[in-house]
C-alpha positions in Angstrom: 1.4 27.8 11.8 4.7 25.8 9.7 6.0 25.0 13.2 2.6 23.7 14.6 2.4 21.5 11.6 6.1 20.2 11.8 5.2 19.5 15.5 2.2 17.2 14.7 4.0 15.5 11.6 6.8 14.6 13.5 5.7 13.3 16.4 3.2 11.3 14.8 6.7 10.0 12.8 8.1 9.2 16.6 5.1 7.7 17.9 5.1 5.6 14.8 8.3 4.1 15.6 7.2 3.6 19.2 4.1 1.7 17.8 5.7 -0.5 15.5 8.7 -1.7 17.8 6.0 -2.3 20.3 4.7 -4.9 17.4 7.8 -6.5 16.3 9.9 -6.5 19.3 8.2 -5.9 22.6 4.6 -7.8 22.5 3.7 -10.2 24.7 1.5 -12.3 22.1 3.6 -13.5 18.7 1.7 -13.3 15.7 2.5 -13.1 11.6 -0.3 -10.3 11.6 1.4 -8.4 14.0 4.9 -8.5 12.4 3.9 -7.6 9.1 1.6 -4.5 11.0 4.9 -3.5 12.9 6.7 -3.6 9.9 4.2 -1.6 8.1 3.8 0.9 10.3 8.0 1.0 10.6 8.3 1.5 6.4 5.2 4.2 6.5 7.1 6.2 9.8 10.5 6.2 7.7 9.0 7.5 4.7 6.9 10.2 6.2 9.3 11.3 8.6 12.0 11.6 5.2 8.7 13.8 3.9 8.6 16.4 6.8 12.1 16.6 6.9 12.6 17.6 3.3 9.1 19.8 3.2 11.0 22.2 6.2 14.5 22.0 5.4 15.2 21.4 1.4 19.0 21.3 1.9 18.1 18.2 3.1 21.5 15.4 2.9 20.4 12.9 0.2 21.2 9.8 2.5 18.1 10.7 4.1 16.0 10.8 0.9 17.8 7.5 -0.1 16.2 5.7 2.7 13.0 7.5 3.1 12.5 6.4 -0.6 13.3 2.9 -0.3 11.5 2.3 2.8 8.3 3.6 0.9 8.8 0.5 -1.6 7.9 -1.9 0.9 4.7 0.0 2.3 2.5 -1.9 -0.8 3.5 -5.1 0.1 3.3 -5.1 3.9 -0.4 -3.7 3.4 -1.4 -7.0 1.1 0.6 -8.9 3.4 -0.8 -8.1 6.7 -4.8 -8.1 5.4 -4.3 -11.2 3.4 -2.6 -12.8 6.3 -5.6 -11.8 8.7 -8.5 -12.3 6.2 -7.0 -16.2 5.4 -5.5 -16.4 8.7 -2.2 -17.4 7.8 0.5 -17.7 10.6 3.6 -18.4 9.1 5.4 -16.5 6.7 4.8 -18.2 2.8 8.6 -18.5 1.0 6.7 -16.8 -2.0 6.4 -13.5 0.6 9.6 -14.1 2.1 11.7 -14.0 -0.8 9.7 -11.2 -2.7 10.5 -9.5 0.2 14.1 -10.6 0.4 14.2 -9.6 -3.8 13.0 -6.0 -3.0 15.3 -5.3 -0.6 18.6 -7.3 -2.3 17.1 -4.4 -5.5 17.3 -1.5 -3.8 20.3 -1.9 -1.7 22.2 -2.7 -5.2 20.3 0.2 -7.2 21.6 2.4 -3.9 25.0 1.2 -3.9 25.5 1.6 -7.7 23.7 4.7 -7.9 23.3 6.4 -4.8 21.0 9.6 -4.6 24.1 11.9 -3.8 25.5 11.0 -6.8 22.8 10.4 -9.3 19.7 12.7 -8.0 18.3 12.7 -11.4 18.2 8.9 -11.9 16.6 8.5 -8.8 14.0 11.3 -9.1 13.6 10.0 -13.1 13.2 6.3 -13.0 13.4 5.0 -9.5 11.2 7.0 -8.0 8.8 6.7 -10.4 9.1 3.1 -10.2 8.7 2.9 -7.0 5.3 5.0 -6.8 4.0 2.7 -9.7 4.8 -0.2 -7.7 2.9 1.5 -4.4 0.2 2.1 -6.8 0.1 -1.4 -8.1 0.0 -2.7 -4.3 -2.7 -0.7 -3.4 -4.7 -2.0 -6.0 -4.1 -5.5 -5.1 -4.8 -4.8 -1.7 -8.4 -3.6 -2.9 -9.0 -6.6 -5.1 -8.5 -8.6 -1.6 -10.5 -6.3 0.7 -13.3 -4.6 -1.7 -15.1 -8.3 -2.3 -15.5 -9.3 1.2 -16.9 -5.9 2.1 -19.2 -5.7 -0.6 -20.3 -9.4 -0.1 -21.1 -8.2 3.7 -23.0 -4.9 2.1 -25.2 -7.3 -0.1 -26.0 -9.4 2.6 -27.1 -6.9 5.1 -25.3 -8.1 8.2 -22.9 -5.3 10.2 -19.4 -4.9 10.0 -17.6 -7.3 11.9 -14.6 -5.6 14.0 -12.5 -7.2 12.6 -13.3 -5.7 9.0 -13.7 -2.3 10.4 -9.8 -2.3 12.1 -9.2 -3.6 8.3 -11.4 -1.0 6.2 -9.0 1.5 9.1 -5.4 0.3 7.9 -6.8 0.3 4.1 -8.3 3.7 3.7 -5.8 5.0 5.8 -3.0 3.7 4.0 -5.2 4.8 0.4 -5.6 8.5 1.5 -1.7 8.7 2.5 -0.3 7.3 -1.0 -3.0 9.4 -2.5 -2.0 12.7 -1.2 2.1 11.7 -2.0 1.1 10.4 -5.3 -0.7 14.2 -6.1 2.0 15.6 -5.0 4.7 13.4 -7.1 2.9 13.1 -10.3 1.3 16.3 -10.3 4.9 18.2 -8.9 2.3 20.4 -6.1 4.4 20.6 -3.1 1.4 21.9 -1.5 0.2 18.2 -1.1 3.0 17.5 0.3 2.6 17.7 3.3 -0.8 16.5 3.2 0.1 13.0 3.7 2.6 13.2 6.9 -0.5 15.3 8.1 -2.9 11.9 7.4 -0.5 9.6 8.7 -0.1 11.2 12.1 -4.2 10.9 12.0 -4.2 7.6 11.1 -1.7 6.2 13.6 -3.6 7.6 16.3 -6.1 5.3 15.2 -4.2 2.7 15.0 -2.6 3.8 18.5 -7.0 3.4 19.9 -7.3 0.2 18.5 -4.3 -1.3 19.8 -3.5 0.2 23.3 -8.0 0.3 23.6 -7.5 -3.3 22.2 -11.1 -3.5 20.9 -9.9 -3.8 17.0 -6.5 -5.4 17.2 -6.8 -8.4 18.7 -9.0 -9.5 16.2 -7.2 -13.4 16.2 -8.2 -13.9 19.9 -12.0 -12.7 19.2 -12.3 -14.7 16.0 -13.4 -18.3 17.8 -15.4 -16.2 20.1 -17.1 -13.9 17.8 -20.9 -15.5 16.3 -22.1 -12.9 14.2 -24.6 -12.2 15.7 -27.8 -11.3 12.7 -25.7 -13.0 10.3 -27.0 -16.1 10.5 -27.1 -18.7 7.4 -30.5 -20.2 6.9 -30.8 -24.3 8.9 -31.1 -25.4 5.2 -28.4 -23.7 3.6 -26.1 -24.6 6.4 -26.8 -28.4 6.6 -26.3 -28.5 2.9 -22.7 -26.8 3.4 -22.0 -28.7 6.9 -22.5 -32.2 4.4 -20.1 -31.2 2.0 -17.8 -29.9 4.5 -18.0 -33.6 6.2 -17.4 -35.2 2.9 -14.8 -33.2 2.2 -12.7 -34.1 5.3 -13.8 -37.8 5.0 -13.0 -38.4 1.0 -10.3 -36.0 0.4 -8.5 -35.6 4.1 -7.8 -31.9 3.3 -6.8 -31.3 6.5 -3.7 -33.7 5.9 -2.5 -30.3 4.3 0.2 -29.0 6.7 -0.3 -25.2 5.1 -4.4 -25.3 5.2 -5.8 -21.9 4.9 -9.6 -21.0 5.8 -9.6 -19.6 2.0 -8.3 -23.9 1.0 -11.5 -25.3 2.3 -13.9 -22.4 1.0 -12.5 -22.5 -2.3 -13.8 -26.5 -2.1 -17.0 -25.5 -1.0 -16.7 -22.8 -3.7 -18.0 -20.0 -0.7 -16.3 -17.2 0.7 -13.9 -17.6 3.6 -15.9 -14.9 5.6 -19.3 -17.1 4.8 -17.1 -20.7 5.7 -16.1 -19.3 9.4 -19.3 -17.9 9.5 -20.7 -21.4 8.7 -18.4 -22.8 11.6 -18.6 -20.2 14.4 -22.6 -20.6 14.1 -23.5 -24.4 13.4 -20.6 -26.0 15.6 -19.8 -23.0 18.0 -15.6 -23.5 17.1 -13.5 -21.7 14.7 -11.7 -22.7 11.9 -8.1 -23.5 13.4 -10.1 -25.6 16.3 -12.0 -27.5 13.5 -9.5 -28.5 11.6 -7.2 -29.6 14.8 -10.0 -31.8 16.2 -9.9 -33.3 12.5 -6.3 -34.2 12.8 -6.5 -35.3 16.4 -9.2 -37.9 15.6 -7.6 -39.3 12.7 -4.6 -39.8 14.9 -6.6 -41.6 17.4 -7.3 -44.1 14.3 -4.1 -44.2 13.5 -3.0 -45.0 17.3 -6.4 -47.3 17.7 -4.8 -49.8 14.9 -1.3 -50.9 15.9 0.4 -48.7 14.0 3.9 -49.2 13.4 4.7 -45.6 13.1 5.8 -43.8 15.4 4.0 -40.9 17.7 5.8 -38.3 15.8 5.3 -39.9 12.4 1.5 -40.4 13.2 1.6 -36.5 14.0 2.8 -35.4 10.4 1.2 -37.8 8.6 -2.4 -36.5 10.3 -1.0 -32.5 9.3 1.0 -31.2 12.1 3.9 -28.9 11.4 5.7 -30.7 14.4 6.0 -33.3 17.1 5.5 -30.6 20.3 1.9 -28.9 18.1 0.8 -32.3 18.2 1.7 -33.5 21.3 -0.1 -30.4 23.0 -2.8 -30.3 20.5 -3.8 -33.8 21.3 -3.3 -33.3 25.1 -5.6 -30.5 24.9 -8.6 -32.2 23.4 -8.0 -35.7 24.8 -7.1 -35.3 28.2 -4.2 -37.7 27.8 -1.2 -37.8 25.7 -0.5 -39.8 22.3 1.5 -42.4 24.1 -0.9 -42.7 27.2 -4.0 -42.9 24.7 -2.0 -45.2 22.4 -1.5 -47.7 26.0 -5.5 -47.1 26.7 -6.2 -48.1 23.5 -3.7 -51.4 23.1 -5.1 -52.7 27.5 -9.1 -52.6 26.0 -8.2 -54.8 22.9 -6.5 -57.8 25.4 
């Protein structure tokens, strides 16, 4: 039976590997989301693999706890990352992240240089250990405070799960019952739950394995502009009411000027939910957010371009909220048919 189980632990370890380098190095379609998945499923693989290891063989070398150990410090964060990055659809890595992320890992390479596990098993297992399962913990609960709303809000409203929060609720709960069963097993010193959570993982990942390779879950960006929610539909009142402070909002305050705009920017002006604002837009104007906000930018750089401007194309393009001169170029191409330039000449021939 102990070799059946170190069968299915490990290879869900391996195919955990395979899954994530498929994310971060070998698909075809870039994406944040899909980075920070990779790299979650690459830190949870590395950790559980170190578990099964260790459970069948306790003579273990200590190098291999080492980086089992600090891989799992970086499971918390790439969970909140990758949700918070797909419920606000962010897609480019904040510097706040980046060097959090860049402070965790500077930390436990000099905690593992100074003291390394060979050498100092009983700091490790007394302080950073610890520290590190408090920090998982801490994670985990921050992840909920992100995820647990939006679900309840969609409860309370009576409208189905979306797919995209079902792949979501997946890579939560998944990830809760696998810290759960290692943090039993840590805090409560049962090695009988330790294996429990290698055992969870290898479930989980085949999950994760349906979603991605079946690609009904995963590809939730693609399926976002297309989905409209169907039953969920906000009341004509209601939704002309938000639709005129939405257009005031643009108009008065040019929020979408903002070259870092997030879904969760505008709903926190309209004081709603994210989930209820592309609701809003996906059923009243048929687009979704990142559309929206583009045809925003593009019209007020036909003003611009309408007035004799004496700014240049590129100028006009950052000024409107593009990150750069070849998003807007295409941007604008895409919507209007006709470049900035050629569009800037139609524009100058009708006023002679």
């Amino acid at each position: 039976m102990s070799d059946v189980i170190f069968f299915f632990s490990l290879l869900g370890v391996f195919n955990g590997v395979l899954l994530s380098l498929n994310l971060l190095v070998f698909t075809k379609q870039k994406s944040l989301s899909k980075y920070l998945l990779g790299a979650l499923v690459l830190a949870l693989s590395i950790r559980i693999g170190k578990s099964v290891l260790l459970y069948f063989d306790s003579e273990l070398p200590k190098i291999y706890l080492q980086i089992g150990l600090s891989a799992c410090l970086f499971i918390g964060p790439f969970l909140y990352y990758y949700l918070k990055s797909v419920i606000n659809e962010i897609e480019i890595l904040p510097n706040r992240w980046k060097w959090s992320l860049i402070g965790l890992l500077i930390s436990i390479i000099l905690i593992g240089s100074i003291k390394p596990y060979q050498t100092e098993p009983l700091f490790w297992n007394t302080y950073v250990v610890q520290s590190i399962y408090i920090f998982w913990f801490i994670s985990i609960c921050a992840t909920s405070f992100l995820l647990i709303p939006q679900l309840i809000e969609i409860y309370k409203s009576k409208n189905k799960l979306s797919a995209k929060y079902k792949w979501l609720s997946i890579i939560y709960f998944g990830n809760v019952i696998i810290a759960g069963a290692f943090f039993v097993a840590f805090f409560g010193n049962s090695m009988a739950y330790y294996i429990t959570g290698p055992l969870a993982f290898t479930f989980f990942l085949y999950l994760l394995a349906f979603g991605y390779f079946n690609n009904q879950w995963f590809e939730i960006e693609s399926k976002q502009s297309e989905e409209k929610y169907i039953n969920k539909k906000i009341n004509s009142k209601e939704a002309e009411n938000l639709l005129e402070q939405l257009d005031q909002l643009m108009k008065t305050k040019k929020i979408f000027t903002e070259k870092e705009l997030k879904l969760s920017n505008v709903a926190d002006e309209l004081k709603i939910t994210p989930h209820r604002l592309s609701q809003l837009l996906n059923d009243n104007l048929g687009k979704g957010f990142k559309l929206f906000i583009n045809e925003q930018r593009v019209e007020a750089a036909c003003e611009l371009l309408g007035n004799n401007n004496l700014m240049s194309l590129e100028g006009i393009g950052y000024e409107v909220g593009f990150k750069s001169k070849s998003n807007f170029f295409t941007t604008f191409k895409k919507l209007k048919n006709v470049t900035p330039a050629q569009y800037k000449e139609i524009k100058a021939s009708k006023a002679l």
